[in-house]
N, C-alpha and C positions, 0 to 999 in steps of 0.2 A: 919179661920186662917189656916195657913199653920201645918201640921202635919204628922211627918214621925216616925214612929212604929215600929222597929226592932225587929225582934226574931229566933230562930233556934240554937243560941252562945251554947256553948257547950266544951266539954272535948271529946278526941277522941285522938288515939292511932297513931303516926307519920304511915303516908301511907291509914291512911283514911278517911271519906268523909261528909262534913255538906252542908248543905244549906239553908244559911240565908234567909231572907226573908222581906220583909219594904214594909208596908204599909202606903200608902200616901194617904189625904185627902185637902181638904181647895182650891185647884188649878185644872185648869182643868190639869190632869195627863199627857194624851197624847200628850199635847204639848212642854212637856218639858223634855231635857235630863235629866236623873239619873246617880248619881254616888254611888259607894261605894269606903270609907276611912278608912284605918286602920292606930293604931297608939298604937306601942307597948311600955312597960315601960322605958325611960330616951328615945325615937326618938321623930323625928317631925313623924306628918300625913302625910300620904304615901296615895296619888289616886292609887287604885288598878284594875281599872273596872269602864269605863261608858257605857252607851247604850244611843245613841241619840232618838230623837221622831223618828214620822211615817219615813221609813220604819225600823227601828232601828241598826245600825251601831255600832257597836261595840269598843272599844278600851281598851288596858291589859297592864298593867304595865309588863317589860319583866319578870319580875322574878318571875309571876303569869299565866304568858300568856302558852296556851297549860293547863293546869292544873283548869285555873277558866273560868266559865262561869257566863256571865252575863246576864236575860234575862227581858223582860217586860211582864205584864199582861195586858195591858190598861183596858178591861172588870173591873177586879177584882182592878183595880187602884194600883198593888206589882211589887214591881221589886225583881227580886231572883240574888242570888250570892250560884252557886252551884260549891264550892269546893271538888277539888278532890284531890288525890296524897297529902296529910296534910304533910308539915315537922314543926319542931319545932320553923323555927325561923319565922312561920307562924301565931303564938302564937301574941295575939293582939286587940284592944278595935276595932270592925268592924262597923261601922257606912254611913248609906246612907244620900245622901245629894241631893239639887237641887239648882236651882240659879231663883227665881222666879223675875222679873221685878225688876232685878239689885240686890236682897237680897238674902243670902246664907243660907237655912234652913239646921236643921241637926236633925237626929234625937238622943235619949238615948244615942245607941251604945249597943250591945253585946258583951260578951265576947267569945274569940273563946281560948281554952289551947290545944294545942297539943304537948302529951307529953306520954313517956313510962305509 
């Protein structure tokens, strides 16, 4: 079955830098886009970051873009989200996800606080 493993969430000081990490099993990895989703307390979930399959393409929410990166491991079967520049309203449950043969897996979620 499908399973996606998050870790790296963390508390970190506005201006600086985590990188998540979600590991994926159950699917073959490389064939399918990743995303990660955050979703902070009283919002909807916000796509902040996908990277499609081979050759892997990119795409950034604007208000993330320049600051997050998003990348793959196919080997290691992780996809990483390395935040940089943290501000506050950054603060939010971070969650990857995939869209397997029409079904939308998720994982846990991490927590990410950025704050004084």
């Amino acid at each position: 079955q499908v399973q996606l493993v998050e870790s790296g969430g963390g508390q970190v000081q506005p201006g600086g830098s985590l990188t998540l990490s979600c590991a994926a099993s159950g699917f073959t990895f490389s064939n399918y886009a990743m995303s990660w989703y955050r979703q902070a307390p009283g919002k909807e979930r916000e796509m902040v970051a996908q990277i499609n399959s081979i050759p892997g393409a990119t795409w950034y929410a604007d208000v993330v873009k320049g600051r997050f990166t998003i990348s793959r491991d196919n080997a290691k079967e992780v996809v990483y989200l390395q935040m940089n520049s943290l501000k506050p309203e950054d603060t939010a449950v971070y969650s990857c996800s995939c869209r397997v043969q029409r079904i939308d897996f998720w994982g846990q979620g991490t927590q990410v606080t950025v704050s004084p």
